[in-house]
C-alpha positions as semicolon CSV with decimal commas, in nm:
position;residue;x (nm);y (nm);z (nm)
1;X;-1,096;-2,526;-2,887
2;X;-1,431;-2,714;-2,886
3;X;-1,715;-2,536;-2,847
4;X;-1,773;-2,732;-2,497
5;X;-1,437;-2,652;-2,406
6;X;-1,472;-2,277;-2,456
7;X;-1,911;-2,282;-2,317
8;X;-1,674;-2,456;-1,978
9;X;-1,371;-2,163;-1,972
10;X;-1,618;-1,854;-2,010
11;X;-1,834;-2,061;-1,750
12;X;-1,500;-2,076;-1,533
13;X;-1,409;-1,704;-1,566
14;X;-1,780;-1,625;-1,487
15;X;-1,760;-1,776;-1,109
16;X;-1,622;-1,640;-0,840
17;X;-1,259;-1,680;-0,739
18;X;-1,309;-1,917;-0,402
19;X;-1,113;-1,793;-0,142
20;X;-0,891;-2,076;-0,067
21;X;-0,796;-2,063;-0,432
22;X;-0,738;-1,709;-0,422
23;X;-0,485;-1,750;-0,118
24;X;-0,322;-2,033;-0,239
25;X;-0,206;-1,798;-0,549
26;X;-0,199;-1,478;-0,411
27;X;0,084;-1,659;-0,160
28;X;0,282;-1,771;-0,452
29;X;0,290;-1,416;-0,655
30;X;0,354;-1,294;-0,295
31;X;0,677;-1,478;-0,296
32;X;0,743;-1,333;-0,639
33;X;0,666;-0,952;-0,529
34;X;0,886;-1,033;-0,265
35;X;1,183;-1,140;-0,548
36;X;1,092;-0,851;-0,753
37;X;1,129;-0,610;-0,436
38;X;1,521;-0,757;-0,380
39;X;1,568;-0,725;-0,757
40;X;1,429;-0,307;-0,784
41;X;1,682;-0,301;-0,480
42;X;1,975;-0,433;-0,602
43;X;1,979;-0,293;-0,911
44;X;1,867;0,097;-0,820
45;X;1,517;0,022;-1,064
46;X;1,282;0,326;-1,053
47;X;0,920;0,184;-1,083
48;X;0,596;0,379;-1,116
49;X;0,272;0,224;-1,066
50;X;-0,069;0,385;-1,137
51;X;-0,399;0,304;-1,036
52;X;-0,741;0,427;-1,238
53;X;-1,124;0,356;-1,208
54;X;-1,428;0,459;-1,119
55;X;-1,541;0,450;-0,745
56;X;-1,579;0,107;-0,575
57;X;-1,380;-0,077;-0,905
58;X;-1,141;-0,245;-0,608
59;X;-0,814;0,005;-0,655
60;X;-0,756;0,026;-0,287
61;X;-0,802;-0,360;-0,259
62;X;-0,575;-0,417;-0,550
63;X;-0,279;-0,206;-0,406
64;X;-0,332;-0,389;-0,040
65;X;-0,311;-0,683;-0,230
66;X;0,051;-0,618;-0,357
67;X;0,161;-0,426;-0,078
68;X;0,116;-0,662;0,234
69;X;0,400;-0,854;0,207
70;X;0,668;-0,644;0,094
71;X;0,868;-0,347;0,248
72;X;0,686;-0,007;0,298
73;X;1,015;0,107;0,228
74;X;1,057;-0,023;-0,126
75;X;0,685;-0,024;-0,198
76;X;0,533;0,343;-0,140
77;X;0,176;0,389;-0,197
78;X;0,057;0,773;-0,249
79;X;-0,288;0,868;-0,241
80;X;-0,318;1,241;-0,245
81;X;-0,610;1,461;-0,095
82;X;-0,784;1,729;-0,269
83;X;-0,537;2,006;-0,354
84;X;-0,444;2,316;-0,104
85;X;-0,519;2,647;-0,211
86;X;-0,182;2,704;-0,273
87;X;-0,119;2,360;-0,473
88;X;-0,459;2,480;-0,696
89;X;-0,235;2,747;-0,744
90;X;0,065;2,562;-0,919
91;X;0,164;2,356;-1,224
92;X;-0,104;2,117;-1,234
93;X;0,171;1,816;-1,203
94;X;0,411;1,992;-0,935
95;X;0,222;1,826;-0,641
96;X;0,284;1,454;-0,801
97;X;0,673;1,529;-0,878
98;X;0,749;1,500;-0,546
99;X;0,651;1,139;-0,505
100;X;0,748;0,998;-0,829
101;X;1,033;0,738;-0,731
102;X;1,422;0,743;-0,702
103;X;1,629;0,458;-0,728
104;X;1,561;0,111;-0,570
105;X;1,158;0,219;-0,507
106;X;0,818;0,095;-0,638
107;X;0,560;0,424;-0,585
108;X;0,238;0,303;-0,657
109;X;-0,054;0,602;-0,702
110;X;-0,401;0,558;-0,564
111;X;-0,542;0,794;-0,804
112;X;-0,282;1,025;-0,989
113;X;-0,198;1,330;-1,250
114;X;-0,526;1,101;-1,416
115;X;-0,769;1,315;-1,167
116;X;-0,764;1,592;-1,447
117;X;-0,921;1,365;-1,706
118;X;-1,119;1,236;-1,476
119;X;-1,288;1,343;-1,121
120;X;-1,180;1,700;-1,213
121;X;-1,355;1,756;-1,569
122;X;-1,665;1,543;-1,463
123;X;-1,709;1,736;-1,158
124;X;-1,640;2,071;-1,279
125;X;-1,346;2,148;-1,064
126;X;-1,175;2,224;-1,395
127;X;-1,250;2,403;-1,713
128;X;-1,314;2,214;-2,073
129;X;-0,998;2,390;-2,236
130;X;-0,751;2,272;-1,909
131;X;-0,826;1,894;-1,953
132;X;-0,780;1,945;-2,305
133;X;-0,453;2,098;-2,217
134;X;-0,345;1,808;-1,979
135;X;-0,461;1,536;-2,202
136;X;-0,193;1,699;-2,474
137;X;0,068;1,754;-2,237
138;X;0,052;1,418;-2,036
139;X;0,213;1,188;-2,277
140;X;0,507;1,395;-2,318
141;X;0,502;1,427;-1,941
142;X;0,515;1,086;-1,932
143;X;0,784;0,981;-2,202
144;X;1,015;1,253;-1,955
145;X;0,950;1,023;-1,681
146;X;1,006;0,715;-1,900
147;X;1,321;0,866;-2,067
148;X;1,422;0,970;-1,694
149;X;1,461;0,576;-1,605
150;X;1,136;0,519;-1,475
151;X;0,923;0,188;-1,561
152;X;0,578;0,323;-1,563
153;X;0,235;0,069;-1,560
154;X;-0,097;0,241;-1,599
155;X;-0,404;0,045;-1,514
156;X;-0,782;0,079;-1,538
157;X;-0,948;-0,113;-1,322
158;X;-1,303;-0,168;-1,485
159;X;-1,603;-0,257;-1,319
160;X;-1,996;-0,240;-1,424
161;X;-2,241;-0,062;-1,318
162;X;-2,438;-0,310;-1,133
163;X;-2,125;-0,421;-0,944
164;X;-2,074;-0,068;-0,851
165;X;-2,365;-0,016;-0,735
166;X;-2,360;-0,304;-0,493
167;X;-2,021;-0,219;-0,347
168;X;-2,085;0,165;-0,266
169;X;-2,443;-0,002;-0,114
170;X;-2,195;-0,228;0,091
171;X;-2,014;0,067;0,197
172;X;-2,294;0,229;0,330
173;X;-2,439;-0,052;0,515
174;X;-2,078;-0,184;0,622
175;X;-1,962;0,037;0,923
176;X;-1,567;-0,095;0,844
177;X;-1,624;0,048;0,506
178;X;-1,808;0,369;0,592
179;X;-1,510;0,602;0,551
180;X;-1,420;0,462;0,210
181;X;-1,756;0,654;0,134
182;X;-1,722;1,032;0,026
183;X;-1,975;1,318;-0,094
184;X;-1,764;1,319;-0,391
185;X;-1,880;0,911;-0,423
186;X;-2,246;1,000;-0,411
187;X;-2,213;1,250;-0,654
188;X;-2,013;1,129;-0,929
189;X;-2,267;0,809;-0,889
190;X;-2,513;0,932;-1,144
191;X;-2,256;1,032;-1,356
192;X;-2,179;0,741;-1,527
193;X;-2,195;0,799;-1,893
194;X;-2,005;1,126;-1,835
195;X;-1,715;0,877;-1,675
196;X;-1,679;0,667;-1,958
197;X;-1,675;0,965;-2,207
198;X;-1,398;1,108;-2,001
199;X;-1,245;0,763;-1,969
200;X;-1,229;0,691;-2,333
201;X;-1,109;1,055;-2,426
202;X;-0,826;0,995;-2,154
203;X;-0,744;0,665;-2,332
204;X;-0,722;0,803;-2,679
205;X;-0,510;1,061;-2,544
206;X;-0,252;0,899;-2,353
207;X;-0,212;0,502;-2,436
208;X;0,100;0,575;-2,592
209;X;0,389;0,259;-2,719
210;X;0,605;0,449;-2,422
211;X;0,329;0,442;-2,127
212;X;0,036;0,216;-2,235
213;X;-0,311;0,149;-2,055
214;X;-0,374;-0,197;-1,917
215;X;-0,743;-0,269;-1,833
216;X;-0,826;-0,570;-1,533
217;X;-1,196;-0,645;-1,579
218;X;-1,274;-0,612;-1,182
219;X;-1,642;-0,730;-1,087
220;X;-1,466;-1,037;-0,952
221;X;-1,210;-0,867;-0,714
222;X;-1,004;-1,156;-0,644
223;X;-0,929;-1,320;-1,001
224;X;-0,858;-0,891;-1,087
225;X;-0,593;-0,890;-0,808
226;X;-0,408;-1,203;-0,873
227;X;-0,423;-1,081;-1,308
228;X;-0,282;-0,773;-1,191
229;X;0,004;-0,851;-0,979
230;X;0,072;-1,147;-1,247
231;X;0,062;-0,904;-1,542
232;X;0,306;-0,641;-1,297
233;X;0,567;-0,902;-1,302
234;X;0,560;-0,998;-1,626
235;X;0,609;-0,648;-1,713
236;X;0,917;-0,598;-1,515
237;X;1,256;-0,839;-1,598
238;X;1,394;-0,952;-1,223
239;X;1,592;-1,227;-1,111
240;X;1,560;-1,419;-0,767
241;X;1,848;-1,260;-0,548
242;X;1,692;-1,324;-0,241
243;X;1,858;-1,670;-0,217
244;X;2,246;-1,543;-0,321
245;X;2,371;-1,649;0,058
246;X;2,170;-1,934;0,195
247;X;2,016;-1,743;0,568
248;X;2,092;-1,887;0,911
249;X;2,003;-1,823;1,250
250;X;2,339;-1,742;1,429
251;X;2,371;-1,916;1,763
252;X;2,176;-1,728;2,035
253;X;2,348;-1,654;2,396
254;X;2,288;-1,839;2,731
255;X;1,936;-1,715;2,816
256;X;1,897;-1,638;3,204
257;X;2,183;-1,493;3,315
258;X;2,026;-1,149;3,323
259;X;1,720;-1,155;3,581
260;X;1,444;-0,902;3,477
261;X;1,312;-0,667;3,711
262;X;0,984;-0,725;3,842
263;X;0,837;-0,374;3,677
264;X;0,453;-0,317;3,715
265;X;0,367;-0,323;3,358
266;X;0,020;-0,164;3,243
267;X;-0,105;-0,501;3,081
268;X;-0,352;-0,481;2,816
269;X;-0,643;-0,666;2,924
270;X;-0,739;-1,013;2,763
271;X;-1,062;-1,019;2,684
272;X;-0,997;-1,224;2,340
């Protein structure tokens, strides 16, 4: 490549995704999601899908992204509150076994089993020696899983500080996006350099050949959706089987020949 060819493609990756652009593809690897859902049917495929970052790196955005045009029934997203006082009380992973998925499901986690190498040791809410413990453990918790017939895709969604620190500002001053905002945001926010060395311990520790890390750069949410669900497909053989018996509208009844009765509905107002 020339260098003008490769000063234009890192100029084109630097701009942001417009969103007409970002539509027009995000409907076409919407149609493939859609495939992919008929395929993990079909076939009884157990797929695994979890979501890292720090807060604000686009996670929940991401996973709305894949999710809004597929079944809630085949795609289940879990995103687990802090623990009970009896779950604190358990095997660290108990609480997540419950959700991993059986046949013919996708379960993507919002947050995972990750919160111990993560939130959890940065925050104190556990000791040095227990995420030491869990970052041993969790690749041989994970090759189970993998062994078990699971297809599980880690990703890191990464994002910079600056970015970050525009979106939680967003949140604040956005009153849709107020409730995205939690104590535990503000205070892991001047953490940062204890979040990557946590990060990059977690990384040496558990980017195994059997359950690899994927990182999406993500201070241009759009272009990190669209790589995301691209790479997810690409990661997962499936065949279109959604277009095995061609669909047709069967012939619809005389309308009229039932008369309604005239009930006094309570009509939502119009004011739109």
């Amino acid at each position: 490549m020339s260098k003008s060819a490769k000063k234009k493609a890192t100029q084109s990756s630097d701009e942001k995704l417009s969103g007409k652009d970002y539509e027009k593809a995000l409907k076409s690897l919407h149609v493939e999601l859609v495939k992919l859902q008929e395929w993990v049917v079909a076939k009884g495929l157990k797929v695994c899908i979890v979501f890292e970052g720090r807060d604000g790196a686009g996670k929940g955005g991401t996973i709305k992204a894949i999710t809004e045009r597929v079944s809630p029934r085949v795609f289940r997203v879990v995103a687990l509150p802090a623990p009970t006082e009896r779950e604190k009380t358990q095997m660290y992973v108990q609480r997540y076994l419950g959700h991993l998925p059986a046949a013919g499901e996708v379960v993507i986690f919002d947050r995972s089993w990750y919160n111990r190498a993560g939130v959890e040791r940065v925050m104190g809410f556990c000791t040095e020696e227990q995420a030491n413990k869990f970052l041993t453990v969790v690749p041989l918790f994970e090759k189970m899983m993998v062994e078990s017939g699971i297809i599980l895709i880690k990703y890191w969604l990464e994002v910079s500080a600056e970015e970050q620190t525009r979106r939680l500002q967003d949140r604040i001053n956005d009153g849709r996006k107020l409730w995205k905002l939690s104590p535990m945001d503000l205070k892991s926010y001047s953490r940062w350099d204890d979040y990557t060395h946590a990060r990059d311990e977690m990384f040496a520790a558990s980017d195994s050949s059997w359950a690899p890390w994927f990182m999406a750069h993500s201070n241009d949410k759009r272009r990190a959706r669209l790589n995301i669900i691209s790479h997810l497909l690409s990661r997962i053989e499936y065949k279109d089987v959604t277009r095995e018996e061609i669909v047709k509208l069967p012939k619809r009844g005389k309308i009229g020949k039932y008369k309604s009765v005239d009930y006094p509905f309570k009509v939502v107002p119009e004011r739109f």
